[in-house]
PDB file of N, CA, C and O in Angstrom:
ATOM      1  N   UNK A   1    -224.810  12.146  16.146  1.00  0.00           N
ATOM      2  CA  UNK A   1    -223.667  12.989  15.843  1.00  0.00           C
ATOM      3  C   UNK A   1    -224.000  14.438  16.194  1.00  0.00           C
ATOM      4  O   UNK A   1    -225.078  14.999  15.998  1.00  0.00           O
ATOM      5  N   UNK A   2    -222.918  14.941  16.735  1.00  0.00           N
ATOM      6  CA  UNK A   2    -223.290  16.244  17.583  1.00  0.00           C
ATOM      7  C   UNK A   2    -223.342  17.206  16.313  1.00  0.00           C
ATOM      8  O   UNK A   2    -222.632  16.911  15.352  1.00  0.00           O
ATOM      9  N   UNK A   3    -224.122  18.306  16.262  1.00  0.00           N
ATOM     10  CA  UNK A   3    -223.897  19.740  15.426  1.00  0.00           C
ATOM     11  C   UNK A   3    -223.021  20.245  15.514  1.00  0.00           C
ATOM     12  O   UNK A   3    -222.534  20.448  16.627  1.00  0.00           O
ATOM     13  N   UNK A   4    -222.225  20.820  13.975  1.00  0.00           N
ATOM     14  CA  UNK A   4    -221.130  21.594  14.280  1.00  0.00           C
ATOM     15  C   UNK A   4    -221.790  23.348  14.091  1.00  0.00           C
ATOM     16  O   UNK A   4    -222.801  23.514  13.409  1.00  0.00           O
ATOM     17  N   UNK A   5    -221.295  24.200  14.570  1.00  0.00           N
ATOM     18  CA  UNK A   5    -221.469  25.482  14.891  1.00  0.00           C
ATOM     19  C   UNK A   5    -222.079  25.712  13.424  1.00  0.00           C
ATOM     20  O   UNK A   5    -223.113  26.312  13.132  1.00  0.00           O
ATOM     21  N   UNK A   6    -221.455  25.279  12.854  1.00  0.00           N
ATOM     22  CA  UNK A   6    -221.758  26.418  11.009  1.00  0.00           C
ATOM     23  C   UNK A   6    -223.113  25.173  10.384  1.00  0.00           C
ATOM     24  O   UNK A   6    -223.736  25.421   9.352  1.00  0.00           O
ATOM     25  N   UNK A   7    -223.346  24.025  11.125  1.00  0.00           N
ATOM     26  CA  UNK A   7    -224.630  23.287  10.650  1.00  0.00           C
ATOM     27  C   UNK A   7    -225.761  23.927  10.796  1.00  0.00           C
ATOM     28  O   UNK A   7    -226.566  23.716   9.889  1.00  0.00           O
ATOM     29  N   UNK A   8    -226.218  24.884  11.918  1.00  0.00           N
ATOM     30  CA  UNK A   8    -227.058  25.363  12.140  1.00  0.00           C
ATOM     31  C   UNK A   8    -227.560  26.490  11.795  1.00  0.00           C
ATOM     32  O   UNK A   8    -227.302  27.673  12.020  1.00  0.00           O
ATOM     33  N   UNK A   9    -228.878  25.499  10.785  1.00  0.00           N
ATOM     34  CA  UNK A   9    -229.831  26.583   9.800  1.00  0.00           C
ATOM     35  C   UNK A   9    -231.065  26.602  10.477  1.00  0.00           C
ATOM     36  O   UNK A   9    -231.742  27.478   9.939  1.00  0.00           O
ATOM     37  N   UNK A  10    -231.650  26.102  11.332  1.00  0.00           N
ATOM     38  CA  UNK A  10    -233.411  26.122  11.632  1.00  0.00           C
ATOM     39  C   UNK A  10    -233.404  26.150  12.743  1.00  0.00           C
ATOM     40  O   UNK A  10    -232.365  25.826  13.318  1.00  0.00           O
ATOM     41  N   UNK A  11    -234.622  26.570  13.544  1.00  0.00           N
ATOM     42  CA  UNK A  11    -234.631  26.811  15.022  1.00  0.00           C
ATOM     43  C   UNK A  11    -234.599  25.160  15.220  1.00  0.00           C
ATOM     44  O   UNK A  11    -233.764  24.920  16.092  1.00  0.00           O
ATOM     45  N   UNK A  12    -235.192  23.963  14.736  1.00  0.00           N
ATOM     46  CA  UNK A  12    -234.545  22.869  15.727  1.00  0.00           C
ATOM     47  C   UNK A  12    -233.544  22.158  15.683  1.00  0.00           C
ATOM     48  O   UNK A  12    -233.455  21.058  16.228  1.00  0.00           O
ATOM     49  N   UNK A  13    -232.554  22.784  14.932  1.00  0.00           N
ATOM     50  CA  UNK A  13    -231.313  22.139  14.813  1.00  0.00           C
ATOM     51  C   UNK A  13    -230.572  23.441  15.934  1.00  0.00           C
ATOM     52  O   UNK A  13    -229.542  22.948  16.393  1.00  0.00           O
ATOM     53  N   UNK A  14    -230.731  24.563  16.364  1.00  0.00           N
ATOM     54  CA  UNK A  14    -230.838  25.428  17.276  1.00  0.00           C
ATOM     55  C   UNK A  14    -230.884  25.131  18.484  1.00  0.00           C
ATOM     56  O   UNK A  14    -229.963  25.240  19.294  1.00  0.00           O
ATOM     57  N   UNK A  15    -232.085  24.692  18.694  1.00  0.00           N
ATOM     58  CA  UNK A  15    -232.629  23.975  19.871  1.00  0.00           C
ATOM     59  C   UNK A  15    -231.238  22.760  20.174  1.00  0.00           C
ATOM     60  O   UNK A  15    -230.253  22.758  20.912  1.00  0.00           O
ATOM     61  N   UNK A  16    -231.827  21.793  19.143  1.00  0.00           N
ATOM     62  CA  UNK A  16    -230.715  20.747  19.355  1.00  0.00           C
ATOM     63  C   UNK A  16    -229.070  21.495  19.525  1.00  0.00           C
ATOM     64  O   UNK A  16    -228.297  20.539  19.459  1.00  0.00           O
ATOM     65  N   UNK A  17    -228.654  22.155  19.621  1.00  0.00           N
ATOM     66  CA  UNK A  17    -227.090  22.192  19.464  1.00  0.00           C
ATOM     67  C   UNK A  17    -226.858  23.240  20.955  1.00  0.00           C
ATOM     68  O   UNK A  17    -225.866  23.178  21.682  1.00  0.00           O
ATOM     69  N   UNK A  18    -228.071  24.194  21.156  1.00  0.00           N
ATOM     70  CA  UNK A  18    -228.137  24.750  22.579  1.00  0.00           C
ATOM     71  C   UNK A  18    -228.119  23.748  23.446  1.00  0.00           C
ATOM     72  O   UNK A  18    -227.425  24.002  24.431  1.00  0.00           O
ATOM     73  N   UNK A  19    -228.952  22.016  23.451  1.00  0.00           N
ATOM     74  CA  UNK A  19    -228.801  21.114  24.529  1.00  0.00           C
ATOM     75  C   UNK A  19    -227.315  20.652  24.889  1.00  0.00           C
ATOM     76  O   UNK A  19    -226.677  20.680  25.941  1.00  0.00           O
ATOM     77  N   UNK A  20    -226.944  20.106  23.269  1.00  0.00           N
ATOM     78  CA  UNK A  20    -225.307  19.701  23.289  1.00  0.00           C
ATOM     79  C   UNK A  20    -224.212  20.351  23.465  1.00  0.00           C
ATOM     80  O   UNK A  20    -223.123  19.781  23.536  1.00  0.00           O
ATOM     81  N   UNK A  21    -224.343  21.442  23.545  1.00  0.00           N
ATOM     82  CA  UNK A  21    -222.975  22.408  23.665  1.00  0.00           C
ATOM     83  C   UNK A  21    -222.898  22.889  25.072  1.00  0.00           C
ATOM     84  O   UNK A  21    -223.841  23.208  25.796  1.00  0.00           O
ATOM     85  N   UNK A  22    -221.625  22.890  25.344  1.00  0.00           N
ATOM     86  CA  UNK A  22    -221.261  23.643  26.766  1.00  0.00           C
ATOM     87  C   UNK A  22    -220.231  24.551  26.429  1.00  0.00           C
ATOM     88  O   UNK A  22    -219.871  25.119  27.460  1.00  0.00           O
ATOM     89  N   UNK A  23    -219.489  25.006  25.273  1.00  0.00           N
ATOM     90  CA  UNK A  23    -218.694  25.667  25.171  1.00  0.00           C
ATOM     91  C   UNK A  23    -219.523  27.102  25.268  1.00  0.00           C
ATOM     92  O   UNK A  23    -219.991  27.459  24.187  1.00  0.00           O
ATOM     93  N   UNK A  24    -219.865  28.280  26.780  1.00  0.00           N
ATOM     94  CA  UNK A  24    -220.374  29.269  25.826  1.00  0.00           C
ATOM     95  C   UNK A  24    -219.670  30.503  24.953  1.00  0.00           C
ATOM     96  O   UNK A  24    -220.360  31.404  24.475  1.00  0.00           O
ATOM     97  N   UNK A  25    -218.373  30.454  24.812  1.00  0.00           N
ATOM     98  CA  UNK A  25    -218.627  31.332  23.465  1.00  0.00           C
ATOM     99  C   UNK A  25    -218.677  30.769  22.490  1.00  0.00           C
ATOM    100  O   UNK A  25    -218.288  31.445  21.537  1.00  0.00           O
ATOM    101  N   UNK A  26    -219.123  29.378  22.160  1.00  0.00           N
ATOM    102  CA  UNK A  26    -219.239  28.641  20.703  1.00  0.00           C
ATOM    103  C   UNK A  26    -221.335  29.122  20.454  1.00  0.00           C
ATOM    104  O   UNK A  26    -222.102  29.551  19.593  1.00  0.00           O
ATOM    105  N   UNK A  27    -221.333  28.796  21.445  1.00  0.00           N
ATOM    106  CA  UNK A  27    -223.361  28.857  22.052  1.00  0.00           C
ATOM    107  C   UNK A  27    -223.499  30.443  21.890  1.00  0.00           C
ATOM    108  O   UNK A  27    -224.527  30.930  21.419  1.00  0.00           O
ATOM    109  N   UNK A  28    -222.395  31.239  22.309  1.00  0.00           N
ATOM    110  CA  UNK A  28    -223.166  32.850  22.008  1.00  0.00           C
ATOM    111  C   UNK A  28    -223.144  33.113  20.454  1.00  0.00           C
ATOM    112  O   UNK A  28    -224.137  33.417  19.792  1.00  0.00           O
ATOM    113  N   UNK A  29    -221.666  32.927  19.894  1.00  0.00           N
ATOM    114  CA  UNK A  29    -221.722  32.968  18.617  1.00  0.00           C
ATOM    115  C   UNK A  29    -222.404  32.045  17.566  1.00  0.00           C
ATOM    116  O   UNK A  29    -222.219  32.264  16.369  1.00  0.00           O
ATOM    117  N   UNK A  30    -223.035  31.222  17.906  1.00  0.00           N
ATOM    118  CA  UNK A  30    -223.941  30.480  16.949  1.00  0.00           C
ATOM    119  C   UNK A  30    -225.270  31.252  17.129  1.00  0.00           C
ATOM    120  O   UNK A  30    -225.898  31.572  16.120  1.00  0.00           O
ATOM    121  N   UNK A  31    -225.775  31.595  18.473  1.00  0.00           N
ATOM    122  CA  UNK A  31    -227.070  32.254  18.920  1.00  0.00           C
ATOM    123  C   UNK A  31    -227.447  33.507  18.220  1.00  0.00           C
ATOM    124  O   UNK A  31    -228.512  33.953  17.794  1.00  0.00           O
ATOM    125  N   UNK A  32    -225.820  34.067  18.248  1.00  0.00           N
ATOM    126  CA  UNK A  32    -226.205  35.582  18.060  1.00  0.00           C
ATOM    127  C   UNK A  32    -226.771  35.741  16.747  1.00  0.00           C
ATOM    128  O   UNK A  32    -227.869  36.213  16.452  1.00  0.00           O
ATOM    129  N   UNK A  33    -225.676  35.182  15.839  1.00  0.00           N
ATOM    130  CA  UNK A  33    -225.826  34.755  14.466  1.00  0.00           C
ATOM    131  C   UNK A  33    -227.064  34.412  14.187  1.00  0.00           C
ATOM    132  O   UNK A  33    -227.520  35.216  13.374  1.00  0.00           O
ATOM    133  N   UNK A  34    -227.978  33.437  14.535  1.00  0.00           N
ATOM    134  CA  UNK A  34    -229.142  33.344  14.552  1.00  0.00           C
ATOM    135  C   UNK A  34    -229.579  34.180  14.765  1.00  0.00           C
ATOM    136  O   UNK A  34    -229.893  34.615  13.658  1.00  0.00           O
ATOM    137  N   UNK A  35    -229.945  34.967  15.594  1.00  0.00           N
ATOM    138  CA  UNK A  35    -231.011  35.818  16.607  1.00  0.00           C
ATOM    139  C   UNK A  35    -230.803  36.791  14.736  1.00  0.00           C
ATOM    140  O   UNK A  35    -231.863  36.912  14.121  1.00  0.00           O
ATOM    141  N   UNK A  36    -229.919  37.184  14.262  1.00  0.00           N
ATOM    142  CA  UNK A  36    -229.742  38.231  13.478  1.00  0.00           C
ATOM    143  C   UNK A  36    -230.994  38.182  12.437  1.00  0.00           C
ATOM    144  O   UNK A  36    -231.572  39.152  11.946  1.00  0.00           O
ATOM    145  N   UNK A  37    -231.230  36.962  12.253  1.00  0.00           N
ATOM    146  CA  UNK A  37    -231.903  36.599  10.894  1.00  0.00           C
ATOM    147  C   UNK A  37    -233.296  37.599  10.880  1.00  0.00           C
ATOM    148  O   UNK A  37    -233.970  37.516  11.907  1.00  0.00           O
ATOM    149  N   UNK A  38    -233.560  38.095  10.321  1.00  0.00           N
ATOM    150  CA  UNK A  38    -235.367  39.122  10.644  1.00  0.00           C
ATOM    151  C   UNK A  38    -236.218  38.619   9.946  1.00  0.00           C
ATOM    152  O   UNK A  38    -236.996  39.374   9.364  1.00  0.00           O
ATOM    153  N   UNK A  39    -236.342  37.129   9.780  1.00  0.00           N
ATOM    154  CA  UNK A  39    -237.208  36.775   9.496  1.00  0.00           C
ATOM    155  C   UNK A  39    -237.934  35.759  10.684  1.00  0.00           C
ATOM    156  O   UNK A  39    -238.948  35.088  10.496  1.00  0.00           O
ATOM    157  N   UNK A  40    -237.141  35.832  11.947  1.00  0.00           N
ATOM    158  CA  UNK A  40    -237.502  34.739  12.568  1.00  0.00           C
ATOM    159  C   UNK A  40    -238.443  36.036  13.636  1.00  0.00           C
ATOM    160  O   UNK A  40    -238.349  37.263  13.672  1.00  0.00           O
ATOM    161  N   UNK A  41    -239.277  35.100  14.363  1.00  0.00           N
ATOM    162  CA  UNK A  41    -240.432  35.872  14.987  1.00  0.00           C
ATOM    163  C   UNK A  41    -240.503  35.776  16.133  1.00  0.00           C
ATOM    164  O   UNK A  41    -240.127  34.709  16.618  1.00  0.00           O
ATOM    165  N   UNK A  42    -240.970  36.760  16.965  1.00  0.00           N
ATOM    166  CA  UNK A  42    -240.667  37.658  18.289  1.00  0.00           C
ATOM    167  C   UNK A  42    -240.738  36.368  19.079  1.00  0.00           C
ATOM    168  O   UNK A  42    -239.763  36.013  19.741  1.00  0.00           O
ATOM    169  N   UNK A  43    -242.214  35.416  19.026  1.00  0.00           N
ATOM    170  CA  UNK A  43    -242.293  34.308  19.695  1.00  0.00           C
ATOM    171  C   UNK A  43    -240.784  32.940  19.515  1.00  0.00           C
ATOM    172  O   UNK A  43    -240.282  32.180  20.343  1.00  0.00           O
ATOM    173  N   UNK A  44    -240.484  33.202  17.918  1.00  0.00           N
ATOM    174  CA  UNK A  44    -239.072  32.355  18.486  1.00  0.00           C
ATOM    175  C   UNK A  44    -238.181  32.686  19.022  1.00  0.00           C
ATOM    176  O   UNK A  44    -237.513  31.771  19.503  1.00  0.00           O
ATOM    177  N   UNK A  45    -237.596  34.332  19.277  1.00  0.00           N
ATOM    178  CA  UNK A  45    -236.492  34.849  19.843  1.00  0.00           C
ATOM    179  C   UNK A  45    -236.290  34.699  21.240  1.00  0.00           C
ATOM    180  O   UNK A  45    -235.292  34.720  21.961  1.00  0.00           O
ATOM    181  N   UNK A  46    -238.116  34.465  21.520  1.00  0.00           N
ATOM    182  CA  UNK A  46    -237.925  34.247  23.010  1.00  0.00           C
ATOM    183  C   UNK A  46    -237.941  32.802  23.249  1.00  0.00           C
ATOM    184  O   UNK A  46    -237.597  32.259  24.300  1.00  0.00           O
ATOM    185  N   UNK A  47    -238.264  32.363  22.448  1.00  0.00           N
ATOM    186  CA  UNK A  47    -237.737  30.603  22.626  1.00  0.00           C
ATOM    187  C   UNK A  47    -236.531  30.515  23.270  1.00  0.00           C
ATOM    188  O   UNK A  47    -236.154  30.226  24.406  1.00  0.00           O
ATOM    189  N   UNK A  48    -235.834  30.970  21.834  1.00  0.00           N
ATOM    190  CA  UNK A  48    -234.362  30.798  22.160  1.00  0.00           C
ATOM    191  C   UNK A  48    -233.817  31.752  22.989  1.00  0.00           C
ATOM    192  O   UNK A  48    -232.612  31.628  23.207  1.00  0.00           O
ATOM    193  N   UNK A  49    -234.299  32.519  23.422  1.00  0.00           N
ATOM    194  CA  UNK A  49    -233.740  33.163  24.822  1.00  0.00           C
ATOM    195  C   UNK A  49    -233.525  32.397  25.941  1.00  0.00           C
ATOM    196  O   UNK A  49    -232.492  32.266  26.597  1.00  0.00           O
ATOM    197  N   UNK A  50    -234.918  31.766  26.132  1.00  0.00           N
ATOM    198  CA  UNK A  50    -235.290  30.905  27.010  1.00  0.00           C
ATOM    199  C   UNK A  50    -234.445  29.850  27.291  1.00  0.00           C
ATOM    200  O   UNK A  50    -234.162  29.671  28.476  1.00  0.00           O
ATOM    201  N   UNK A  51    -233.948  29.057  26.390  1.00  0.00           N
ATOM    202  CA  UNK A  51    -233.450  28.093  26.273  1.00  0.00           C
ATOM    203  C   UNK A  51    -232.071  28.295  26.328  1.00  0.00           C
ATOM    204  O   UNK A  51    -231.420  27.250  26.304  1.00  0.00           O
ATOM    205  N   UNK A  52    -231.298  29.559  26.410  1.00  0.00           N
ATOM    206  CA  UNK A  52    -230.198  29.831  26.454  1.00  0.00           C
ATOM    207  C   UNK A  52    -229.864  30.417  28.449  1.00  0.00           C
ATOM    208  O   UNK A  52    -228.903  30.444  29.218  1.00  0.00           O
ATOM    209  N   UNK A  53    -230.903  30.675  28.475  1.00  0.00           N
ATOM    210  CA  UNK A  53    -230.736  30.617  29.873  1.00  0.00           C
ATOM    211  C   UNK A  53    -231.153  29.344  30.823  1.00  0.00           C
ATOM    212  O   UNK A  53    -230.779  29.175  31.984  1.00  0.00           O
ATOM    213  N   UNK A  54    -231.922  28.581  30.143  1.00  0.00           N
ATOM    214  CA  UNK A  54    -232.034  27.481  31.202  1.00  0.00           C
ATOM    215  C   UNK A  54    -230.556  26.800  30.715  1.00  0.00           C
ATOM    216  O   UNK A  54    -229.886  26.349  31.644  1.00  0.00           O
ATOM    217  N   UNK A  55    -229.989  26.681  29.376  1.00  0.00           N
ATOM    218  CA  UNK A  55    -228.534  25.919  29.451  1.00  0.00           C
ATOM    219  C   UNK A  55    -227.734  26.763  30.013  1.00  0.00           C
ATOM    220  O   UNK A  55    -226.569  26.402  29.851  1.00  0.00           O
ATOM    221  N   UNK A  56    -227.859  28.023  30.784  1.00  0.00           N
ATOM    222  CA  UNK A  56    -226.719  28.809  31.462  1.00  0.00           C
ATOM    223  C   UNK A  56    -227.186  28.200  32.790  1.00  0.00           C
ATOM    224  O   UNK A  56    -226.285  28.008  33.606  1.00  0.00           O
ATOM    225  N   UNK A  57    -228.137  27.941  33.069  1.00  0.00           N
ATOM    226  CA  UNK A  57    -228.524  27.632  34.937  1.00  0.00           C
ATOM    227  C   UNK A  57    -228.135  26.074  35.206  1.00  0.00           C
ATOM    228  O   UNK A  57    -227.815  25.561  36.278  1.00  0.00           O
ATOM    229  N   UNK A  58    -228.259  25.451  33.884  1.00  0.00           N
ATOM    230  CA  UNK A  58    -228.424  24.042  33.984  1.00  0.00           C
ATOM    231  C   UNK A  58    -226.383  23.965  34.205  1.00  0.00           C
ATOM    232  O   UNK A  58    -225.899  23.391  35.181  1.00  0.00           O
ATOM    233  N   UNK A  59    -225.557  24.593  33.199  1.00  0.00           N
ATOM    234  CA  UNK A  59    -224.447  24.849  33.280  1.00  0.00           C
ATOM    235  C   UNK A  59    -224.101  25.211  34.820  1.00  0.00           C
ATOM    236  O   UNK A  59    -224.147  24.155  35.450  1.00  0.00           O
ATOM    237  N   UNK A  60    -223.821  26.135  35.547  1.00  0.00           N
ATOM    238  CA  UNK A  60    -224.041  26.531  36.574  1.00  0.00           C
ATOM    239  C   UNK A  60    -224.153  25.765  37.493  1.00  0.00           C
ATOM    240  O   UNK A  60    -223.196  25.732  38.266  1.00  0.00           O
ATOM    241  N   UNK A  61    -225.297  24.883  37.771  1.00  0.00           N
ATOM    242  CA  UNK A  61    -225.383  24.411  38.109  1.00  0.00           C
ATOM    243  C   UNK A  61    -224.543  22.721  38.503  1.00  0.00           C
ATOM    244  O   UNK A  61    -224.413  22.276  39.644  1.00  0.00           O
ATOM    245  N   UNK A  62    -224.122  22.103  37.350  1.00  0.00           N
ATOM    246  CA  UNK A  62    -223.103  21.263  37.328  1.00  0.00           C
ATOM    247  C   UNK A  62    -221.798  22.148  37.547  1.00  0.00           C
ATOM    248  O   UNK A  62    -221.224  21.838  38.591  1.00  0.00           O
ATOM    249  N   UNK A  63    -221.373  22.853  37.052  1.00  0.00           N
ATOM    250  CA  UNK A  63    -220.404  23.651  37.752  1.00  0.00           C
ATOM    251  C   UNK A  63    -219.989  23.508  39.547  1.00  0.00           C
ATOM    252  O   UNK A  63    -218.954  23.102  40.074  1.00  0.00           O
ATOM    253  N   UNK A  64    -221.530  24.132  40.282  1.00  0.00           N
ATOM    254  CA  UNK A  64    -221.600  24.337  41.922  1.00  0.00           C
ATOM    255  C   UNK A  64    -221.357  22.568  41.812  1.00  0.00           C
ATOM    256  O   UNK A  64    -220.303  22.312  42.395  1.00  0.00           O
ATOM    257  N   UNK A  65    -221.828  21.639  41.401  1.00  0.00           N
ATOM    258  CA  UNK A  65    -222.008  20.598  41.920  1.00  0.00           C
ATOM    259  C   UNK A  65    -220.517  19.640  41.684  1.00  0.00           C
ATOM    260  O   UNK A  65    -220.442  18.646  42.407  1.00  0.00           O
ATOM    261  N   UNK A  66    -219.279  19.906  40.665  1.00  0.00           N
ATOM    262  CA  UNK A  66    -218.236  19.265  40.765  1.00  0.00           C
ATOM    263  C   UNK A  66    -217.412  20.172  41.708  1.00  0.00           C
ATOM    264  O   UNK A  66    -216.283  19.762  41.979  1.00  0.00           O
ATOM    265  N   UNK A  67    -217.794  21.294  42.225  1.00  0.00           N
ATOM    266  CA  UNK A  67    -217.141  22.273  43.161  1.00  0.00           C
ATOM    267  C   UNK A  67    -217.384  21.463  44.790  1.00  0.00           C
ATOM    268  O   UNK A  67    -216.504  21.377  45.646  1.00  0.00           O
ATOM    269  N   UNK A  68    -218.403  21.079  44.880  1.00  0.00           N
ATOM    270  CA  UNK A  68    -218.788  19.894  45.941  1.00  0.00           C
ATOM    271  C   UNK A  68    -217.724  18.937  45.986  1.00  0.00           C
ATOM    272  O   UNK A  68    -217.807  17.956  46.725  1.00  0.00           O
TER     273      UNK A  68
END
């Protein structure tokens, strides 16, 4: 069962809902919201940076490819 936007409390339910989602302003506003928390640490912000750009390339990418 997929995550809904307001389920996500921990970076791997985070993780998990950055794989499943393609909506991105559902993915910015769940992210941002996260990113806010100051307790989470420099090494996870760039996790989830990371991971928000490989689901923007990976996006993108299927994009160019139903444009084919």
């Amino acid at each position: 069962m997929a995550l809904k936007p307001e389920d996500v409390e921990t970076l791997p339910d985070l993780l998990v809902f950055i794989k499943e989602t393609s909506n991105p302003k559902v993915l910015r506003d769940v992210v941002a919201r996260f990113l806010l928390n100051p307790l989470l640490s420099d090494n996870d912000r760039d996790l989830v940076k990371k991971k928000v750009r490989e689901k923007v390339e990976e996006e993108k990418r299927k994009k160019n490819e139903l444009k084919k």
